[in-house]
N, C-alpha and C positions, 0 to 999 in steps of 0.2 A: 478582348475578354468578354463583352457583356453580349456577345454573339452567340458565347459556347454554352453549351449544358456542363453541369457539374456540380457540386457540393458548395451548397449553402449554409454556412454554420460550420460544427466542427463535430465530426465523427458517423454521423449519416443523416440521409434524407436526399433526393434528388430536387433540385430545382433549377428556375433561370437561369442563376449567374453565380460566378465562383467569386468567393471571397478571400483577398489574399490574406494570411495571418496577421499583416501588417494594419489592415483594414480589422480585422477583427479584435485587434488591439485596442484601436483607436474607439471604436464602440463598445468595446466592454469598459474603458475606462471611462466611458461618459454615462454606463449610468451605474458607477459604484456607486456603493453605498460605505457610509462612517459604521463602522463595523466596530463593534466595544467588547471588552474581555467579561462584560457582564453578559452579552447577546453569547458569546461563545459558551459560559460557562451554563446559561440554561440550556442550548442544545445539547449538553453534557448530562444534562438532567442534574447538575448544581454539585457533581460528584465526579471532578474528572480524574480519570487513573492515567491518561499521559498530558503533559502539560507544558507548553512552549510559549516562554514569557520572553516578549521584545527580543526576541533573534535576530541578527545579522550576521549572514555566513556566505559564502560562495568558495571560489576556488583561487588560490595564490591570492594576488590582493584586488580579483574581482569579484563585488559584492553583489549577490542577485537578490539576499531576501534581505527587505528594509523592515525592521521592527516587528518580526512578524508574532502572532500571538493566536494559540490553538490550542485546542479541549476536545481529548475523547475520553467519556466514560469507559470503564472495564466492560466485557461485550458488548461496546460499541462498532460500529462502522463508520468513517469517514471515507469520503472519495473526494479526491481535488482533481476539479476539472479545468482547461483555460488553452488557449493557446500557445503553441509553441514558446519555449522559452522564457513562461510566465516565472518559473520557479518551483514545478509540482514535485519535479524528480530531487530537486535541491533540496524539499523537504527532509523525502525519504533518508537521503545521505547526510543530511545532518544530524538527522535520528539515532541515523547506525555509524556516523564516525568518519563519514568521507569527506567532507568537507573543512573548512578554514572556517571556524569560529570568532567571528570579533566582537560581538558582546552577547547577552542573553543567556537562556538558561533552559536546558532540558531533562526536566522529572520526571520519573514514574513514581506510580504512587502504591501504597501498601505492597510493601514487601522485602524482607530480610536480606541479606549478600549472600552468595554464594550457593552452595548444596542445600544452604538450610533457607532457600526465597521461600516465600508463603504472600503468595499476592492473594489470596483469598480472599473474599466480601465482610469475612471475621474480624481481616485485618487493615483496617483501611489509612493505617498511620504509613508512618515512615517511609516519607517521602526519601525517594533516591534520587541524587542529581548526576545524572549519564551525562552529563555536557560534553566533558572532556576524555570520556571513557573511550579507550580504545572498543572497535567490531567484537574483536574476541572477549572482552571485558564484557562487554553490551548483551551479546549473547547468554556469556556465562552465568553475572551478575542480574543483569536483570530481566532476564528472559524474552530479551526483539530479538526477532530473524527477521534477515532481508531478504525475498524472496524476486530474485533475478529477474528482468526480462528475458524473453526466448534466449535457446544457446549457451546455458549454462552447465549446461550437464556434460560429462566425460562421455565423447562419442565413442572411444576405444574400450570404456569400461563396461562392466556389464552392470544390468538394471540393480543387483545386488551390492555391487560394488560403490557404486553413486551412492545408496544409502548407506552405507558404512562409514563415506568420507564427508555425511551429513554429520556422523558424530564426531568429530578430529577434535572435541576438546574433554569427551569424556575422559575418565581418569583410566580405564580400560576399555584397550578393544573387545572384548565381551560384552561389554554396557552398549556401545553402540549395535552391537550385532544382537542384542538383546531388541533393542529398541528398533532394530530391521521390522523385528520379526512380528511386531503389534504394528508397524506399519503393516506388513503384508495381509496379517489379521484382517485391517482395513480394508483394504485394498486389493482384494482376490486378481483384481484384473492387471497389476503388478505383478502379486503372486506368482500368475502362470508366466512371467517373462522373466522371473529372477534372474537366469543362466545368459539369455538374451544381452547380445551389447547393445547398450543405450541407443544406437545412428539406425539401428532397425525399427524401433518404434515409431509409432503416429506422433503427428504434431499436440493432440491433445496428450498421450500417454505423455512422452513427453512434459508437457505443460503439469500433468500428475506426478512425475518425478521432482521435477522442481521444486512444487508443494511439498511433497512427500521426506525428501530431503531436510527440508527445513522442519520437518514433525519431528526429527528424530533428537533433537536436541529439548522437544518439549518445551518449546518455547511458549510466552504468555500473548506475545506483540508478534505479529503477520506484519509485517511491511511489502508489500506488493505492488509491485513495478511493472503495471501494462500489462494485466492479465488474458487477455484474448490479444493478444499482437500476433500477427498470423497465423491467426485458428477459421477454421471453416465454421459456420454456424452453429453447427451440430455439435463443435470442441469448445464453444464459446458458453454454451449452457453449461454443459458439463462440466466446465473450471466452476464457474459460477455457482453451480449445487453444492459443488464440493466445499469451494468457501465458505457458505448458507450454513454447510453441518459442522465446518469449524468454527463459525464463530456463534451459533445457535443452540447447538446441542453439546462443543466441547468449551464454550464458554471464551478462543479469543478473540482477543479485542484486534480489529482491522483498519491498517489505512490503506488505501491505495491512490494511487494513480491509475486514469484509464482515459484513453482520447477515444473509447466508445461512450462518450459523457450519459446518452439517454441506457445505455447498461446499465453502465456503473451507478448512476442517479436510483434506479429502478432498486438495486441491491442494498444500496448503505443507504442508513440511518441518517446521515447526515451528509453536508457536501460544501465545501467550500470551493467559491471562483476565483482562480488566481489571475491577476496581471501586474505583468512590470514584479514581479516579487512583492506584491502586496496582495493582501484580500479583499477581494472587489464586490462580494457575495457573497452570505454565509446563512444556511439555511436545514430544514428537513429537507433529507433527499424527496420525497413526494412535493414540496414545497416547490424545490428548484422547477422541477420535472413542467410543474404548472404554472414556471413563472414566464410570462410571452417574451418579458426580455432573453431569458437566458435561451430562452424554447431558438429567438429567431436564431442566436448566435452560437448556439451550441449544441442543438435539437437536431437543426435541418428544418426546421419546419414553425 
């Protein structure tokens, strides 16, 4: 191996010698840092609207995230960066309900149940605690959508139709096919494909629908799962703008996952390093970006 060219760190950069994730482990966990929920809560800017206090959760009775503890403000952005199998995607899914909970606690914050939320900046009480809420629950009640990695979309169905089974918890198919149609507003470059089945489109269009899909429930909370995961450069911006106008100009709040870490880093506000199911780094994304340790191990460079 120390013969070959190939990726150094994790998500790009060309150099020497590849580094197996096993080895990347072992160096991210040597220079964590003691990370405190006071460190979390000023990257939140001391006003967090999601909020995950001592978590442990995994799948059947294996545990990946040890005590884990996070803060994003309302239009915020977080990205979790880290190697394989740190725990990023565990996050996501304990957010929205797929995972085995065994202790801790997951809130959103201002915002009423039901048809009547108002998570507004007006309203910054009432805290919800989603811990044990089912996906549909989660959705309904407190406005997170999960938004897929690649392949989620109905290849058989047509681009209009994927938006419509974006709404399956409206109370009428009207309201969803209402709610189509200010996506399309949006989104003219859908628009011209409504009739179109989904397995015709680009990997980025595609990657649009996906998005797009999860608009139609008006959701507060983006949960985003490896957003440029086989997109060509050019589909890689373009997710990424798109995200910029949702969570900039329509106000939600983001987390994702991305193993493009210097992207991702680049886009959010914030960024936490996962290893082993702990947080090993927690910073401003510009912060990370510049930090040499994270640069060697997860930069490329």
């Amino acid at each position: 191996m120390n013969n070959q060219k190939g990726v150094r760190g994790y998500g790009c950069g060309g150099v020497d010698a590849v580094i197996s994730v096993e080895e990347v482990e072992r160096r991210a966990a040597a220079i964590a840092e003691t990370i405190t929920v006071e460190q979390l809560d000023q990257l939140a800017n001391g006003s967090a609207f999601i909020a995950i206090d001592n978590l442990r959760a995994g799948y059947g009775k294996m545990e990946i995230l040890h005590d884990i503890n996070l803060r994003v403000a309302r239009k915020q952005s977080l990205c979790l960066i880290g190697p394989n199998g740190a725990g990023k995607s565990t996050i996501l899914h304990s957010i929205f309900g797929f995972t085995d909970i065994f202790s801790g606690r997951i809130t959103i914050g201002g915002g009423a149940i039901g048809d009547e939320r108002d998570n507004s900046d007006n309203n910054p009480g009432n805290n919800l605690d989603v811990t044990s809420l089912s996906p549909n629950e989660k959705l309904s009640k407190a406005g997170i959508a999960y938004i897929l990695q690649d392949k989620s979309i109905f290849p058989g169905m047509t681009v209009e139709e994927n938006l419509w089974m974006g709404g399956f918890l409206k109370d009428q198919p009207a309201q969803a096919k209402q709610a189509t149609e200010m996506v399309f507003d949006k989104y003219p470059r859908l628009a011209a494909r409504r009739k179109h089945q989904a397995k015709v489109l680009s990997g980025g269009e595609r990657r649009l629908l996906e998005i797009s899909r999860a608009l139609v429930m008006n959701p507060e909370v983006l949960l985003v799962d490896e957003p440029s995961i086989g997109l060509e450069p050019r589909f890689i911006d373009m997710v990424f703008e798109i995200l910029y106008d949702l969570q900039h100009n329509e106000g939600k709040t983001i987390i994702m996952v991305e193993q493009n870490a210097k992207k991702g880093l680049e886009f959010a506000d914030i960024g936490y390093v996962l290893v082993s199911g702990n947080i090993a780094i927690a910073g401003k994304g510009d912060d990370l970006l510049a930090n040499p340790k994270v640069g060697e191990l997860f930069l490329g460079g």
